[in-house]
NUDRENNU-548740 format. One line per field, with one value per residue (C-alpha): residue number from 0; residue in one letter; x, y, z. Coordinates in steps of 0.001 Angstrom, whole numbers, padded with zeros to 6 digits. Layout:
<sites>
seq	[NUM, ...]
type	[A, ...]
xx	[X, ...]
yy	[Y, ...]
zz	[Z, ...]
</sites>
This chain:
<sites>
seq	[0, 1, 2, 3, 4, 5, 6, 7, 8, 9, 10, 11, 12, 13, 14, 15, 16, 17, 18, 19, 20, 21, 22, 23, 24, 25, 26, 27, 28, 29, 30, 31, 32, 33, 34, 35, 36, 37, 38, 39, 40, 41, 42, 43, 44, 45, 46, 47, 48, 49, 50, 51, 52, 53, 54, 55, 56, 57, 58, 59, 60, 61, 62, 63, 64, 65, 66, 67, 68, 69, 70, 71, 72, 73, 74, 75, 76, 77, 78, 79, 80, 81, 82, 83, 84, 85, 86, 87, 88, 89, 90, 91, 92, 93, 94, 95, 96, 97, 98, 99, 100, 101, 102, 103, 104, 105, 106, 107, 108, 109, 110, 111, 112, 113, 114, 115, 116, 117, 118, 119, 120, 121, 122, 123, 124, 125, 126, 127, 128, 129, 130, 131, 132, 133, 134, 135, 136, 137, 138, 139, 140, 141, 142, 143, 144, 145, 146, 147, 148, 149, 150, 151, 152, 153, 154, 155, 156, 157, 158, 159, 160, 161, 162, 163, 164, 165, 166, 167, 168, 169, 170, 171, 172, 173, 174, 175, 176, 177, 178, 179, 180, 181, 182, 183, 184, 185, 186, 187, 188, 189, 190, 191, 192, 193, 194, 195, 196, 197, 198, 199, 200, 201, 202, 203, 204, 205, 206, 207, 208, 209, 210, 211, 212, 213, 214, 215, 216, 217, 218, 219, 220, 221, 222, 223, 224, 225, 226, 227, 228, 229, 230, 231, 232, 233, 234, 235, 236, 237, 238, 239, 240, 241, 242, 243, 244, 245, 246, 247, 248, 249, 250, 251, 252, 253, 254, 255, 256, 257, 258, 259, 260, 261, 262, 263, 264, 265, 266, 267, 268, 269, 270, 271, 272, 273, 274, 275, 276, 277, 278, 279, 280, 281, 282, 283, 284, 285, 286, 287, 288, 289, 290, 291, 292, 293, 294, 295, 296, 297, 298, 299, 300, 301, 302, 303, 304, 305, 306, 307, 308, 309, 310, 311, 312, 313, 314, 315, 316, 317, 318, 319, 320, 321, 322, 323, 324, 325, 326, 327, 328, 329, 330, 331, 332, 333, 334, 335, 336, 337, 338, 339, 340, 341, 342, 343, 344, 345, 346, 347, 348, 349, 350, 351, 352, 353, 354, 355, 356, 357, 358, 359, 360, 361, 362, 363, 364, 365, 366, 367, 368, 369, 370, 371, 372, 373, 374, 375, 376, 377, 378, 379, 380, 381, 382, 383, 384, 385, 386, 387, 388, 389, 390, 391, 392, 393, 394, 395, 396, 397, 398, 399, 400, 401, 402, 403, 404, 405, 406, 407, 408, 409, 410, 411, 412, 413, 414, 415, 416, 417, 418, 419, 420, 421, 422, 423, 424, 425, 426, 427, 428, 429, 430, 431, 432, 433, 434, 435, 436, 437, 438, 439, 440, 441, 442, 443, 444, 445, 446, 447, 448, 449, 450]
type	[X, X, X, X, X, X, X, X, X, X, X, X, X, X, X, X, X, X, X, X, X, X, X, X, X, X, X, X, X, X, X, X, X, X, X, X, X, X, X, X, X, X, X, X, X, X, X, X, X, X, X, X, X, X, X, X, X, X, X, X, X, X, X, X, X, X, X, X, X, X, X, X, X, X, X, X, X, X, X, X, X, X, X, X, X, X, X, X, X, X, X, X, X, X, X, X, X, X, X, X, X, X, X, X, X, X, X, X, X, X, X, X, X, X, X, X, X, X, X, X, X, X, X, X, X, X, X, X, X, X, X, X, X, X, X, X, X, X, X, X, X, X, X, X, X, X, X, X, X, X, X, X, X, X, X, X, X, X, X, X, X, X, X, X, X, X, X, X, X, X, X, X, X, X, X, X, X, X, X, X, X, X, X, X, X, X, X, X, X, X, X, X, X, X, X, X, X, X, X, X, X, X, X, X, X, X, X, X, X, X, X, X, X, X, X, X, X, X, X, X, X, X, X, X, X, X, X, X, X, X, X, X, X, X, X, X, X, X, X, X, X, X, X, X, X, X, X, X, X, X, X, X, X, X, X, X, X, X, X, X, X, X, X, X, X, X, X, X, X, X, X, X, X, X, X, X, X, X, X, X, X, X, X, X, X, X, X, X, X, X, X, X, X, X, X, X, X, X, X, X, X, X, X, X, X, X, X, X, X, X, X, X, X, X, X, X, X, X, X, X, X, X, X, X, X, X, X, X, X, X, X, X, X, X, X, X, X, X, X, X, X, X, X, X, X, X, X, X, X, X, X, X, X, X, X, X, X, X, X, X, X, X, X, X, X, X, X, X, X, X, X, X, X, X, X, X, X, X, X, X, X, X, X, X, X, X, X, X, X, X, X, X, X, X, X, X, X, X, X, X, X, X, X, X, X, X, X, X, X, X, X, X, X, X, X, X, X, X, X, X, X, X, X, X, X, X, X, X, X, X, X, X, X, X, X, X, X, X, X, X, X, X, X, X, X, X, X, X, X, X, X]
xx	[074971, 073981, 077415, 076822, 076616, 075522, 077811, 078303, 080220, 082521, 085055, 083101, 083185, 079713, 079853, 077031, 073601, 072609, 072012, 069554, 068634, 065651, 066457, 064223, 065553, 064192, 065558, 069379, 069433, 068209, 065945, 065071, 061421, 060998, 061482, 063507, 064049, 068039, 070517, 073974, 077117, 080220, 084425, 084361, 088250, 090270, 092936, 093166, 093843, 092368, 093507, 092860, 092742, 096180, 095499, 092660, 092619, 090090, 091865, 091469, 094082, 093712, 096121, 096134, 097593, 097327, 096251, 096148, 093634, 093460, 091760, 087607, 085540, 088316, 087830, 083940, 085791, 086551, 084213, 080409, 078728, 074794, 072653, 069161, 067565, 063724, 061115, 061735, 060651, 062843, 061091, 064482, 067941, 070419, 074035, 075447, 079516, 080731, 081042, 084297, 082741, 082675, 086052, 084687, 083958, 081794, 082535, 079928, 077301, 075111, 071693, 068718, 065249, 062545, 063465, 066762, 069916, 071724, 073657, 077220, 076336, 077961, 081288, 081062, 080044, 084323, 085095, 083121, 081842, 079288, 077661, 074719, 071153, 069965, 066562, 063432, 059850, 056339, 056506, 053085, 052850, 056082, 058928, 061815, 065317, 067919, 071246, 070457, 073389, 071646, 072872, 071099, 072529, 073795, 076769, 075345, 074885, 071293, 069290, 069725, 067018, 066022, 067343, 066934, 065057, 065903, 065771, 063028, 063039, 060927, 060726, 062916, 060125, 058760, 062259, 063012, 059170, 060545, 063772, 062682, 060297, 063100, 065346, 062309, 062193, 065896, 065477, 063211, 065126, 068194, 066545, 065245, 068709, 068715, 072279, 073317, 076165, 079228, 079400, 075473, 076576, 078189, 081413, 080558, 077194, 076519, 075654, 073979, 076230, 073676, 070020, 067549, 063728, 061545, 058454, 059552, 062581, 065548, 068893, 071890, 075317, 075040, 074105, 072485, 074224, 073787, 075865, 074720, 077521, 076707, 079855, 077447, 075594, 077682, 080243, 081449, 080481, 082540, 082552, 085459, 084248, 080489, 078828, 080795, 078908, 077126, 074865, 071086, 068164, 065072, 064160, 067071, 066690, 069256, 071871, 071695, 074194, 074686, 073249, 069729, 067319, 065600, 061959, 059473, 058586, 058849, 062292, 061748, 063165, 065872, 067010, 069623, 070229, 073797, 073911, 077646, 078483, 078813, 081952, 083900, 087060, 090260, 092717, 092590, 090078, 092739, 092302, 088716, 087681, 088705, 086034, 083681, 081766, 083454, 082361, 083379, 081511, 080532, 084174, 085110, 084951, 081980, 078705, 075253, 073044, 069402, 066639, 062866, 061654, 059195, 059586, 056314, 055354, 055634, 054405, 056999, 059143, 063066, 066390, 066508, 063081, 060797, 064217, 064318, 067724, 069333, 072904, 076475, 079731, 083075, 083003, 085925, 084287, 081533, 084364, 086370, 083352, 080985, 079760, 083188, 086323, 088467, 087012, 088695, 085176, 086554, 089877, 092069, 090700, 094338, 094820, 091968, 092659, 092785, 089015, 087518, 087326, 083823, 080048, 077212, 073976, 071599, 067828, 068134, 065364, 067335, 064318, 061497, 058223, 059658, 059158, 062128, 065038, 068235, 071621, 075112, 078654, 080977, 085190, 087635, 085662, 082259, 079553, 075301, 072578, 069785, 067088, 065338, 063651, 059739, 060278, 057846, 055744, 053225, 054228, 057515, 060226, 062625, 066035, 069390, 072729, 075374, 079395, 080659, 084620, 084340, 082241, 083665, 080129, 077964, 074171, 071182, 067605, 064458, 062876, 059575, 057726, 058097, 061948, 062812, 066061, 066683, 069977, 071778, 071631, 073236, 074961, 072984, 070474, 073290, 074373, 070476, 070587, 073468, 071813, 070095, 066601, 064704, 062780, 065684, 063208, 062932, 066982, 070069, 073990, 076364, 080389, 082977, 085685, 087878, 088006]
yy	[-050360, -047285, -047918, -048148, -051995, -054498, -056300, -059828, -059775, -062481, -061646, -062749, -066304, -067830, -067888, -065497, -066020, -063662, -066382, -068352, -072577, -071694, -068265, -068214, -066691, -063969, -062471, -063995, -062237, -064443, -063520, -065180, -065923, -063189, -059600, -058138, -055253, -054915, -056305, -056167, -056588, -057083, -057748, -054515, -054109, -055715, -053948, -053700, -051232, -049576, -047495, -043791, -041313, -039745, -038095, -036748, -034242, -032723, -034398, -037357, -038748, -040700, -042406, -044239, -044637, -047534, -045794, -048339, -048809, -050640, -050204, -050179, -049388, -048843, -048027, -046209, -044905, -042532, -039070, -041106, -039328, -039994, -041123, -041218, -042157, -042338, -042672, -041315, -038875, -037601, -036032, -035533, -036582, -036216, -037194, -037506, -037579, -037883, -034957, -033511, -031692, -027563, -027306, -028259, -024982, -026190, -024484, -022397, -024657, -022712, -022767, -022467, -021946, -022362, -022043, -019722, -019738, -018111, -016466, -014915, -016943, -020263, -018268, -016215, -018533, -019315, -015481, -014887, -016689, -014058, -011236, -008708, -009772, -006950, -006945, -006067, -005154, -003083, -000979, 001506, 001106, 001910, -000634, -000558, -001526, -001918, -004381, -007112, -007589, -009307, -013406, -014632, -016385, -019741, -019782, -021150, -019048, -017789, -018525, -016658, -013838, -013189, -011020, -007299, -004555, -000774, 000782, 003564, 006404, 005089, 006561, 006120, 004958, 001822, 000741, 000211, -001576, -003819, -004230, -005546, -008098, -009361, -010096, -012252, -013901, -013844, -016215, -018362, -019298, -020190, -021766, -024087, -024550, -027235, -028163, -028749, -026979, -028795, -027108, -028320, -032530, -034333, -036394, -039458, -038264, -037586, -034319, -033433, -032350, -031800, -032091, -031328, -031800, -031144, -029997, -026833, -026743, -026413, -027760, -027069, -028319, -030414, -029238, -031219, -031826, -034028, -035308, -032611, -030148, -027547, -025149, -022098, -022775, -024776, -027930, -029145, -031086, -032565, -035661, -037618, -037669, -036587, -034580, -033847, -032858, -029606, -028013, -029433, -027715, -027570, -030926, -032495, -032360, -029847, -027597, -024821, -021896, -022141, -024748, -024928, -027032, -029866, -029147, -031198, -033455, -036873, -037089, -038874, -042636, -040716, -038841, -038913, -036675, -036354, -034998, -034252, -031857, -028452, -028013, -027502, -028874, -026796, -028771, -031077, -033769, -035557, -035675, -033494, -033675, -030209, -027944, -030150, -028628, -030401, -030705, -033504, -035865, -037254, -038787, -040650, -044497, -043651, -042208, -042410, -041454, -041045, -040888, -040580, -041321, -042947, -045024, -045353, -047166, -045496, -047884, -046850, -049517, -049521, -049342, -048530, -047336, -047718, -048929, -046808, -046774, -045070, -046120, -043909, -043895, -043172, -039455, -039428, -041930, -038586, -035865, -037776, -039687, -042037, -043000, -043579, -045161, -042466, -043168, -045150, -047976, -050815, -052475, -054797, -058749, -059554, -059195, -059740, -057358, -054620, -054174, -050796, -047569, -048062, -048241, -049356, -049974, -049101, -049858, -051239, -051918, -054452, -054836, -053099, -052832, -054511, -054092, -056128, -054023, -055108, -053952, -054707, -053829, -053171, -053076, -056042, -057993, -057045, -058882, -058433, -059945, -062474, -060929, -057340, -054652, -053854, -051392, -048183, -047558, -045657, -044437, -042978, -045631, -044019, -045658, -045665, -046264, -046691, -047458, -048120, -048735, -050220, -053264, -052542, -053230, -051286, -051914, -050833, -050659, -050172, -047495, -046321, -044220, -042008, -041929, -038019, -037376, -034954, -032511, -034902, -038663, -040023, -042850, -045667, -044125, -044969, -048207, -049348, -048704, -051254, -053388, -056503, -056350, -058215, -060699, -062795, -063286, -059684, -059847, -060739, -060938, -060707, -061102, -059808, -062248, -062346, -065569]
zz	[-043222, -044907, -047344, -051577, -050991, -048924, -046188, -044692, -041557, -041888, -039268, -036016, -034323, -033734, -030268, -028852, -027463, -029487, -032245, -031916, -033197, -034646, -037058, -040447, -043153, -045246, -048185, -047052, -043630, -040528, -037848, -034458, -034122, -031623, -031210, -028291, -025992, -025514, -027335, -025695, -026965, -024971, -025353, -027161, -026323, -029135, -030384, -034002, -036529, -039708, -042534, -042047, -045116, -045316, -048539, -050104, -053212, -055394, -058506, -057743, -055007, -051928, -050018, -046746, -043265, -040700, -037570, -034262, -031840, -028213, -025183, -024351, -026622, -028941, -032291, -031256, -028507, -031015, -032429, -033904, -036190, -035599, -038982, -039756, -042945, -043824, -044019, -040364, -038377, -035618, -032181, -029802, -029312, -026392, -026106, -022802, -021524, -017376, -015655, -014644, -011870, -010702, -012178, -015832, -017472, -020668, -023665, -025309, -027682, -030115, -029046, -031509, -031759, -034191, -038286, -037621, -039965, -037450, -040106, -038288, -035029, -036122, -036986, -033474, -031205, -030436, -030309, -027093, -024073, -023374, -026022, -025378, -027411, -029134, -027716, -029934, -028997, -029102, -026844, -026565, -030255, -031131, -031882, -029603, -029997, -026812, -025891, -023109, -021111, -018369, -018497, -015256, -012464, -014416, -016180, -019140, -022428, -022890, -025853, -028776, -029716, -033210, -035109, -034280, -036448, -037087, -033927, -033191, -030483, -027719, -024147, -021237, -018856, -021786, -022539, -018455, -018645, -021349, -020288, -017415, -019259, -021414, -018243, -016678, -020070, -019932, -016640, -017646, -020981, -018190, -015965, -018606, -020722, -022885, -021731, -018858, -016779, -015887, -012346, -011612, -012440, -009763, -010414, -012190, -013184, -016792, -018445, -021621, -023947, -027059, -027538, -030311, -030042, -032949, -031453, -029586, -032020, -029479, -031019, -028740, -029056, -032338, -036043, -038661, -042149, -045503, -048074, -049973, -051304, -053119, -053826, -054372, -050577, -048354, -048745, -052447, -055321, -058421, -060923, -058451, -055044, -055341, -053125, -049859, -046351, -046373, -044199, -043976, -044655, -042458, -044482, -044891, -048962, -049802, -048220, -046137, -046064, -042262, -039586, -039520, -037571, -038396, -038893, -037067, -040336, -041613, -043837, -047078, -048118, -049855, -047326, -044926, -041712, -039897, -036176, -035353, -032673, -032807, -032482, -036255, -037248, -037366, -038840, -036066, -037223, -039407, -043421, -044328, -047676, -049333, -049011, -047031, -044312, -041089, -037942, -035145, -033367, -030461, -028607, -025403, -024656, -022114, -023654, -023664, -027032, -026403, -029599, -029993, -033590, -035488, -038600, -040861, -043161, -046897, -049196, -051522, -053607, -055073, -054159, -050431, -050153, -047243, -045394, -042706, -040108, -037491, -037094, -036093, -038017, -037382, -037827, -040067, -042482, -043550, -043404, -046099, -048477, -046696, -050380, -051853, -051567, -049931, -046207, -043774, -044009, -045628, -044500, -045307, -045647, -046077, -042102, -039374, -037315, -040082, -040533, -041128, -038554, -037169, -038220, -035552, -037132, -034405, -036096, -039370, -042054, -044214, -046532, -048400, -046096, -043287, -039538, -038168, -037125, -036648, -035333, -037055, -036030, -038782, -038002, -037712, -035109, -036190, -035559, -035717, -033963, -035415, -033067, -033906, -032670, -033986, -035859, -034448, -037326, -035908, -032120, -031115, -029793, -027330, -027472, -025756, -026780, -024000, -024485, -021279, -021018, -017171, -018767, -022167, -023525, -025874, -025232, -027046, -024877, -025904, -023137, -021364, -023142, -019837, -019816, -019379, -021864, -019081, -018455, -016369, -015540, -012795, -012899, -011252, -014402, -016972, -015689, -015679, -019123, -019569, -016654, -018687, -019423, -016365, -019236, -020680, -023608, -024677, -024594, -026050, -025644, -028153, -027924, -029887, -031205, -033599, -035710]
</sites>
């Protein structure tokens, strides 16, 4: 969707309810009359295969491998990359994977709080599973430096404090006071994790694995990048390949030297945000751009995203403007060039079954001004929908995308406002979101087929 040009799946056999007698058309795309709560795809378990970057050089050269896929889910069984273009404004997100159980030890995730850079953190946050907080506070009137070692009773890593001052003298007695302020603090931070612990999800259950929300400016396991390189800040830029990825500043207009969070805001038509994990690649993500800021994302053929946004209205006009979307790529299409040619995206129209690697338009604006989203499938059997979401203009629309490989079914919902994107969900939770919407005219099934 959000590719240089526009695309016509062509791939897909008309053989869905999800089209409808009586579609209009506006502007060449088709709508049903009405808009709906959960569209549903399922048969999302062809094997195929698409050409991966092999090659990729700063003078110029790209090459290509065919890499095969099978199984459920298969090829967005594979790391998504989350996208969100404005004008949008994003309140929380959560990504959810099955629990192992008490023998899962989950690595550490970076956890952040209001405007921080985090500066050495990002780099660190491998090196250790546990570090003392330098601890700073006014103590009596005097400013007082000490290292918290205290971690609580959870195995999970405590938030991060800000940075610490110059230490002062201070007495014994005030530090002890303090210290023991900090560890109640300390407790409360734990008990409230934004992640949950593997150890605390049953078997079968699934646990948070990354969250952000905007208003009390938690991001945990997941950082926020742009197609925004700048060589002297963070990621690349040159005359062949463009900008590469780079990380986002609190606005999403410009990079950032390190991760940084997403201010609470509403990001401009222009704009783009990226949510991978945060867990960077090292050498093991295939072909990266050269000098691209790299990070994988979200993997496994059973997964659960969860978003809150708005989309207003902006009154602007042009190219792309006042076309708001949220949609998820194949994460290796960003780390190579998601606006050029050196990304594994297109395929081959030679064979059917060699389509590209994997893009799932979630909401989609398709024109100027208009509050009719739709949701696309792009890779060999792609396929999209003639019924739409209404797009939430001016109230939050919570959302949930669920790939299931039992059913091998993707399904977007529309959800209560009330729906908690909590630590955990079990799984009668997750297969209610894949459960079809009780008023067969607020849904819609879709099929994927190759023609």
């Amino acid at each position: 969707m959000r590719y240089s040009i526009a695309f016509a799946v062509a791939t897909a056999s008309v053989a869905n309810a999800g089209y409808c007698s009586n579609a209009f058309e506006e502007g060449g795309n088709y709508f049903c009359p009405n808009a709906v709560k959960q569209i549903k795809y399922n048969g999302l378990d062809i094997a195929g295969k698409y050409r991966a970057v092999a090659q990729m050089t700063e003078s110029g050269t790209c090459t290509f491998k065919d890499k095969a896929y099978s199984g459920p889910i298969a090829p967005f069984d594979e790391d998504l990359t989350l996208h969100f273009r404005g004008p949008l404004s994003l309140k929380s997100v959560a990504v959810y994977t099955p629990s192992k159980g008490k023998r899962d030890v989950p690595k550490p995730h970076s956890k952040r709080h209001g405007h921080q850079h985090l500066h050495k953190k990002f780099h660190e946050q491998q090196e250790a599973e546990k570090r003392a907080d330098i601890v700073t506070a006014t103590i009596d009137g005097k400013i007082a430096t000490w290292v918290n070692n205290w971690f609580g009773a959870s195995t999970q890593t405590p938030a991060a404090t800000y940075a610490a001052t110059s230490a002062a003298t201070h007495a014994t007695s005030a530090a002890s006071r303090a210290a023991s302020s900090a560890k109640s603090a300390a407790s409360s931070k734990t008990s409230s994790s934004s992640k949950s612990s593997a150890s605390s999800v049953p078997v079968g259950d699934y646990q948070r694995i990354a969250y952000y929300d905007s208003k009390t400016q938690v991001a945990d396991g997941l950082v926020f990048l742009g197609n925004l390189g700048d060589p002297k800040i963070s990621g690349t830029w040159d005359t062949t390949w463009g900008a590469s990825l780079a990380y986002a500043n609190e606005d999403g207009t410009k990079a950032a030297a390190s991760p940084t969070i997403l201010k609470d805001c509403t990001i401009d038509d222009s704009t783009e945000i990226i949510i991978a994990s945060d867990q960077e690649c090292k050498g093991d993500c295939g072909t990266v751009r050269p000098g691209a800021v790299a990070y994988k994302g979200f993997e496994g053929a059973d997964k659960v995203f969860l978003a809150e946004f708005t989309m207003p209205l902006s009154g602007k006009k042009g190219w792309n403007m006042d076309m708001p979307a949220f949609w998820m790529l194949n994460g290796q299409i960003p780390r190579t060039g998601q606006y050029s040619k050196c990304s594994c995206w297109s395929g081959d129209n030679a064979s059917p079954q060699q389509g590209g690697c994997g893009e799932a338009d979630i909401i989609e604006i398709l024109a100027t001004g208009d509050t009719k989203a739709k949701s696309t499938f792009h890779f060999a059997a792609g396929t999209g929908d003639s019924h739409y979401f209404n797009r939430p203009t001016s109230s939050p629309m919570k959302v949930a995308v669920v790939f299931q490989a039992s059913s091998s079914t993707a399904s977007i919902k529309v959800l209560d406002d009330s729906f908690d994107f909590s630590t955990s969900l079990t799984s009668a939770q997750v297969q209610d979101l894949v459960n079809d919407e009780k008023d067969l005219s607020l849904f819609s099934l879709m099929s994927f087929v190759l023609s």
